[in-house]
C-alpha positions in Angstrom: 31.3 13.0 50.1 31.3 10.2 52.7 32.1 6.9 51.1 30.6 4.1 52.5 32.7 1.3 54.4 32.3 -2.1 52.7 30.4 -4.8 54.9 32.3 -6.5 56.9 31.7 -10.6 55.6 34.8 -12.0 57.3 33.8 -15.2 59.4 36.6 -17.2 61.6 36.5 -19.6 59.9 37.2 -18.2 56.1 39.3 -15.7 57.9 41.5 -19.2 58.6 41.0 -20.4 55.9 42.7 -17.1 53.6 45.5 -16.9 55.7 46.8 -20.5 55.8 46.4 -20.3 52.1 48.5 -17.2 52.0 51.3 -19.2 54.0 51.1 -22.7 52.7 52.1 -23.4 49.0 54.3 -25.8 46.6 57.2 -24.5 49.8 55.7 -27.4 51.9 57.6 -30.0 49.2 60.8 -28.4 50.8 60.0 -29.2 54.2 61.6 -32.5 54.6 64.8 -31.0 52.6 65.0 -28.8 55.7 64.7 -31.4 58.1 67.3 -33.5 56.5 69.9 -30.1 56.6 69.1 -29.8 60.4 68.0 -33.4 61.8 64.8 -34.5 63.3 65.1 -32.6 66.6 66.8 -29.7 65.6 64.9 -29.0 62.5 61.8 -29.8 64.3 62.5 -27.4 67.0 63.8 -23.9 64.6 60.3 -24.9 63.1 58.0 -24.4 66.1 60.3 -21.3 67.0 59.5 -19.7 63.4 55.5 -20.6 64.3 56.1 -18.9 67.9 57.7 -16.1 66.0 55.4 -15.6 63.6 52.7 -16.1 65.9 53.7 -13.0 68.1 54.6 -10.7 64.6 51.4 -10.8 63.7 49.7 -9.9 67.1 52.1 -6.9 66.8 50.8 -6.3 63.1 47.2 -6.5 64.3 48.1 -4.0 67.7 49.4 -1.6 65.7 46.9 -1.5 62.6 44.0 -1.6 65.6 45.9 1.6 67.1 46.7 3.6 63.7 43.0 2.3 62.0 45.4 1.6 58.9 43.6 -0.6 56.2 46.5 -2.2 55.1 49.7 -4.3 55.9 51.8 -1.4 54.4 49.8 1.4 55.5 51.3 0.2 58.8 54.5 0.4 57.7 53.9 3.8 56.5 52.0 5.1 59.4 54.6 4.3 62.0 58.2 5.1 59.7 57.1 7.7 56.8 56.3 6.8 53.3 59.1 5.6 52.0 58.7 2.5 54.4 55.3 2.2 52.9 57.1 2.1 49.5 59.6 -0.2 51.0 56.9 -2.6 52.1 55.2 -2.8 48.9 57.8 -3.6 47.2 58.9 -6.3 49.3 55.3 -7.9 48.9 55.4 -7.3 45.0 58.7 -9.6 45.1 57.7 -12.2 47.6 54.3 -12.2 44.8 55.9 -12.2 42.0 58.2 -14.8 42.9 55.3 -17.1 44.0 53.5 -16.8 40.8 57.1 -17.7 39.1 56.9 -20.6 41.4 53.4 -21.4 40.4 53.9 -21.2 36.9 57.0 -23.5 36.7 54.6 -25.8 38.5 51.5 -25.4 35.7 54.3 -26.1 33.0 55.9 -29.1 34.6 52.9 -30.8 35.5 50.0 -30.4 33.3 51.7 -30.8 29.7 51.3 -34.4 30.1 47.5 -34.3 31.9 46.3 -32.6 28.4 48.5 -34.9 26.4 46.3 -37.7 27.6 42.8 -36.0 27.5 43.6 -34.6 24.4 45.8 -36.3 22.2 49.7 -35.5 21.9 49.5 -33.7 18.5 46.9 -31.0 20.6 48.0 -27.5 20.1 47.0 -26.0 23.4 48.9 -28.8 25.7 51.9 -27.1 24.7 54.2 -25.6 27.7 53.6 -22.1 26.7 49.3 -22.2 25.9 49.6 -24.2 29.1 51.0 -21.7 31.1 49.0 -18.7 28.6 45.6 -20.3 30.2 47.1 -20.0 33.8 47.8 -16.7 33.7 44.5 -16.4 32.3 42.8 -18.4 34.9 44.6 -15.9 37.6 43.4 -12.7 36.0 39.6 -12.3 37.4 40.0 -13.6 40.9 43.1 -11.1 41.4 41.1 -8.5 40.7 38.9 -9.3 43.7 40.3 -6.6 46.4 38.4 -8.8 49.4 39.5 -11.5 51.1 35.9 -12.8 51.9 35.3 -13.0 48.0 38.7 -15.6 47.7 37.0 -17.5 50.5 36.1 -20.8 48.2 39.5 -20.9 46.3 40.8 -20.8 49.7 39.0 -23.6 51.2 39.5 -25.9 47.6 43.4 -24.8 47.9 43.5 -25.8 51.2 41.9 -28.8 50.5 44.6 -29.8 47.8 47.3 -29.5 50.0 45.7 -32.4 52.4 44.7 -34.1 49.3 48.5 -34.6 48.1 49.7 -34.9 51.7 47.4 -38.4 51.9 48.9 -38.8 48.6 52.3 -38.5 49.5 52.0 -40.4 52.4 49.9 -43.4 50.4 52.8 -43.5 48.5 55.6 -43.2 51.3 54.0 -46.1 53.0 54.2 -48.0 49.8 57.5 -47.3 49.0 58.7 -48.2 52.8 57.0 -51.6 52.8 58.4 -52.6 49.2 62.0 -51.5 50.9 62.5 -48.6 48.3 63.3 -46.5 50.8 65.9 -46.0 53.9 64.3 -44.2 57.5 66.5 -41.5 58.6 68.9 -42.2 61.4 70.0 -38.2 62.2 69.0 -36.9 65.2 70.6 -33.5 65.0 73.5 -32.4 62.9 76.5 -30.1 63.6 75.1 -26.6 62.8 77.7 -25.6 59.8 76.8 -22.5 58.5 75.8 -23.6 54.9 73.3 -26.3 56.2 71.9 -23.0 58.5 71.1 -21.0 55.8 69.7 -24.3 53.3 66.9 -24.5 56.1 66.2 -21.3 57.3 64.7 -19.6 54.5 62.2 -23.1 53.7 61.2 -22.5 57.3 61.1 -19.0 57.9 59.4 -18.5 54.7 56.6 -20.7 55.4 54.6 -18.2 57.9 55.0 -15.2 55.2 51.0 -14.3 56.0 51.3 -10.7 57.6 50.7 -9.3 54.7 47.2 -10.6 54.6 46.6 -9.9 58.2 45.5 -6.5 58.2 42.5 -6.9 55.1 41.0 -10.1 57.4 41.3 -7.8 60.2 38.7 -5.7 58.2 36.9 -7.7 57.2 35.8 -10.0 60.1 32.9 -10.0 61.8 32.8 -8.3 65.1 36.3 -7.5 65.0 37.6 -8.0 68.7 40.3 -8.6 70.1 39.4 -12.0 71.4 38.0 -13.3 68.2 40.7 -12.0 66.2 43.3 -14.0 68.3 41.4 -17.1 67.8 42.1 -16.3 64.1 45.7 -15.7 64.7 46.0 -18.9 67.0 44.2 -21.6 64.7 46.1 -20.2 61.5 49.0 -20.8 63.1 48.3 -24.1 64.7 47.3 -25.5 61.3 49.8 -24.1 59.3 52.2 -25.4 61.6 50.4 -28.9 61.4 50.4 -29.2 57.9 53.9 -28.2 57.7 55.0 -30.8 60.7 53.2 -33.9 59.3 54.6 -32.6 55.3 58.0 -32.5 56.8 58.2 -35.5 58.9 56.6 -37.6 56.0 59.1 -36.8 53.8 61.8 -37.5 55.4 60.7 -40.4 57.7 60.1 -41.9 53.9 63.6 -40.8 52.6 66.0 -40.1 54.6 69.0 -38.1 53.7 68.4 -39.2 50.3 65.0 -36.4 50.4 65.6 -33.8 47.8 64.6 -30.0 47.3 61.0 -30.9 46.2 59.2 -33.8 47.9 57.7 -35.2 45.0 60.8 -35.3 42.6 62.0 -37.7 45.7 60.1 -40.7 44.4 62.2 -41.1 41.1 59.2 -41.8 39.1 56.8 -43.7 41.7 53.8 -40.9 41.3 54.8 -40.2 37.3 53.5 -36.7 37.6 55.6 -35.8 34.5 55.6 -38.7 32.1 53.4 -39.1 29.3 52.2 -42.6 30.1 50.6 -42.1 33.4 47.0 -43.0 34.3 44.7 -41.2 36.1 45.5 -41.4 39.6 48.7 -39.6 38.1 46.5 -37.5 36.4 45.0 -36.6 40.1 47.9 -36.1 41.8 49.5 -33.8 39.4 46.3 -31.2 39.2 
C-alpha cells in the first residue's frame, strides 16, 4: 500500500521560530558565567566561532539528508555509517533530552512553589514541590506526542517570546542595580587561557547551537523546500540565536562583573525574589 506523505505546513518563519526554540533555553542564564571565564573579547569571539560552526554543521546536515532523502536527523547518521550510528545518534539525543527536561523540571520546582503559595494560600496541597512538578510533566505529555514541528509552532513563538520577555527583565533590573551602585562593571578584557576556565566556557557555549537534531523534520516540512529558502532558515536561526545569546551574555556580565554566577538570575541576591514567599506580582511574572 502507498502511504501518503504528510502536507508539507512548514513556513520560514515557524521554521525559525522551532529551531531557535530547540537551541535557546534556561542555558542562556549561563552565558555571562562564560564570559566572565574567558573575558569580553575572548569569550565574545569562541562565541561567534561556535555560531560560524554550527552555522556550517547544519548546511552539511541539510546536504546530506537532501542527497540520502532521510527523514530524520539520525536516519542520517544511519544512512551514511550503518545502524549502529543510527543507534549511537539516538541515544545521544535521548540524553541531551532527558537532561533538558531534568533542567526544566528543577526550574518548575524552584520557581513556581512560591507563585501558587500566593494565589492559593500556603496550606494549598497542590503548591507543593512534587504536585508542582507532577502537573509539569503532565502539561508536557500531549504536546510531545505531536510528531510535527509545524504543530509546536505557537509554543514556539510564546517560548521565544519568554526568553525576550526576561531578557527586558533582566536588563530592567541590571540597569537598576547599576544606577543604585549595587553592582561593579567588569574590567577583563581577555584572560590567560588556563585549561580549567577552557573547559567552564566551552560546553555553555558550544551547547547553545544544539539544533541539528531538529533540522532535518523542518527540512520536511517546509514549504517549497529549496535550497535557497532553506538557507534563509538556517541563516536567520542562527543570527537570532546568536543575538539573543550576545545581548544575554553581555547584560549579565556588563551588570556583574566577575562577581556573575552560574545562573544569571541567582546573580541578583534577592533583587527579582523569584523564590521567596513574599514577592508581588511582577515577581510573580518574572518567575513563570
Amino acid at each position: 500500500y502507498d502511504i501518503p506523505l504528510p502536507p508539507r505546513e512548514g513556513t520560514v518563519l515557524s521554521s525559525v521560530f522551532s529551531l531557535t526554540v530547540s537551541a535557546c533555553g534556561a542555558g542562556v542564564l549561563s552565558l555571562p558565567y562564560a564570559l566572565r571565564c574567558l573575558g569580553w573579547a575572548t569569550g565574545t569571539l569562541t562565541l561567534l566561532a561556535f555560531a560560524a560552526a554550527s552555522h556550517t554543521s547544519l548546511a552539511l546536515v541539510e546536504m546530506r539528508a537532501r542527497d540520502l532523502g532521510s527523514d530524520s536527523y539520525e536516519g542520517v547518521g544511519a544512512a551514511l555509517y550503518g545502524p549502529r550510528m543510527g543507534l549511537f545518534i539516538e541515544g545521544c539525543m535521548f540524553s541531551l533530552l532527558f537532561l533538558a527536561e531534568v533542567t526544566f523540571l528543577v526550574l518548575v520546582g524552584d520557581l513556581l512553589p512560591p507563585v501558587c503559595s500566593r494565589a492559593l494560600g500556603a496550606d494549598a496541597a497542590v503548591c507543593g514541590r512534587r504536585p508542582i512538578i507532577a502537573l509539569a510533566l503532565g502539561a508536557m505529555a500531549a504536546p510531545s506526542l505531536l510528531t510535527r514541528l509545524h504543530a509546536l509552532r505557537h509554543v514556539s513563538l510564546a517560548a521565544l517570546a519568554c526568553l525576550i520577555y526576561l531578557l527586558v527583565v533582566v536588563g530592567v533590573e541590571a540597569a537598576a542595580a547599576r544606577a543604585e551602585g549595587d553592582v561593579l562593571p567588569p574590567t577583563t578584557l581577555a584572560r590567560a587561557p588556563t585549561r580549567l576556565l577552557w573547559l567552564k566556557a566551552f560546553p555553555i557555549q558550544a551547547a547553545a547551537f544544539c539544533n541539528h537534531f531538529n533540522l532535518v523534520p523542518a527540512l520536511n516540512e517546509i514549504q517549497n523546500p529549496s535550497p535557497q529558502r532553506f538557507a534563509v532558515v538556517r541563516t536567520a536561526t542562527t543570527i537570532t540565536c546568536t543575538l539573543i545569546y550576545v545581548l544575554y551574555g553581555a547584560l549579565g556580565y556588563a551588570c556583574f562583573g566577575d562577581e556573575v554566577l552560574g545562573d544569571l538570575l541567582a546573580s541578583f541576591e534577592g533583587r527579582l525574589d523569584t523564590g521567596s514567599a513574599d514577592g508581588g506580582a511582577g515577581d510573580d511574572g518574572q518567575a513563570v
